[in-house]
C-alpha positions in Angstrom: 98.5 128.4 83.6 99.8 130.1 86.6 96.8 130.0 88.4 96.3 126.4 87.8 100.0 125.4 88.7 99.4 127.3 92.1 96.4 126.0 92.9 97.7 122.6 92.0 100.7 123.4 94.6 98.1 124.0 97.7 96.9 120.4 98.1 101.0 119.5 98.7 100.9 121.5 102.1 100.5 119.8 105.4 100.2 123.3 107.9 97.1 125.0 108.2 98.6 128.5 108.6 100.8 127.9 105.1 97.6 126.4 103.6 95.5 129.3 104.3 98.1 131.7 103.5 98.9 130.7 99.8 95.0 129.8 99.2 94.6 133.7 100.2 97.1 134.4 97.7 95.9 132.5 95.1 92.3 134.4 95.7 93.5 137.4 95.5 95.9 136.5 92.6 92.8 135.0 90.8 90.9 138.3 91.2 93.2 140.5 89.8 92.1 138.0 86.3 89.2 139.9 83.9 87.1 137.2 83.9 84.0 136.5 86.1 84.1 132.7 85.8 87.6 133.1 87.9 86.1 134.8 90.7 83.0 132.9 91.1 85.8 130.2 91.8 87.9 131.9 94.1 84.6 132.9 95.8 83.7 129.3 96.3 87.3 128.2 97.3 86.8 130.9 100.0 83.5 129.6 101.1 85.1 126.0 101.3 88.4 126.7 102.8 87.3 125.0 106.6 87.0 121.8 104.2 90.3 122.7 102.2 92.4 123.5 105.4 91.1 120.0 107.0 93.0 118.6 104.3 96.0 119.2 106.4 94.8 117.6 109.5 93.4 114.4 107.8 94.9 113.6 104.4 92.3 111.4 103.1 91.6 110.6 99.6 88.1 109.3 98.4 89.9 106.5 96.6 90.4 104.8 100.1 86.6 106.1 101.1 85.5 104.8 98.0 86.7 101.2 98.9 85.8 100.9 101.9 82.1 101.9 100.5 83.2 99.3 98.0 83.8 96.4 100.3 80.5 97.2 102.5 78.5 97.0 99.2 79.9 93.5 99.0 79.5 92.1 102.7 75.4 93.8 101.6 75.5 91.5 98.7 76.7 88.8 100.3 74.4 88.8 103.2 71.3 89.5 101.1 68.5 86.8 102.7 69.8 86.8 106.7 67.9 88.6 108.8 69.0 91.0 111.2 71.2 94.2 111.3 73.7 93.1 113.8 75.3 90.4 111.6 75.5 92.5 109.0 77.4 95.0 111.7 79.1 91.9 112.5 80.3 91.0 108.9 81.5 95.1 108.2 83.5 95.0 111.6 85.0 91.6 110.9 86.2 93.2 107.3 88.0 95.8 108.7 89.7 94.4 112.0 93.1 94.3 111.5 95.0 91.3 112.7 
């Protein structure tokens, strides 16, 4: 439960430098656990800390991602039967051009 509250804990930072510092600790933490399925999982946190740390820089969630993939699925529906790429391109930039 203490690794889980922890790790829960590192998404809440916005440095890098205290990011990679407690995700360190939390490795290190997680290996001192007897059990192999922990440390495959600190191994891989490791691996895919460059992704964790840009987390910090650029806090996006994929429920925004997810609906802008949403809305372009849409515009694709609705356009179904024109031809041509640009006014699809046209359609997609029109959706998202804030007034």
């Amino acid at each position: 439960m203490i690794l889980k509250d922890c790790l829960k804990r590192i998404w809440h930072y916005r440095r890098r430098g205290w990011t990679q510092k407690r995700l360190d600790e939390w490795c290190a933490l997680a290996r001192t656990v007897e059990n192999p399925d922990v440390h495959k999982f600190a191994d891989m946190l490791e691996r895919r800390s460059y992704g964790i740390l840009n987390h910090c820089d650029y806090p996006i969630h994929t429920s925004k991602l997810e609906g802008v993939n949403n809305k372009i699925k849409v515009i694709k529906r609705k356009a179904y039967g024109f031809q041509g790429h640009k006014y699809f391109s046209l359609k997609v930039i029109q959706a998202f051009h804030s007034n």
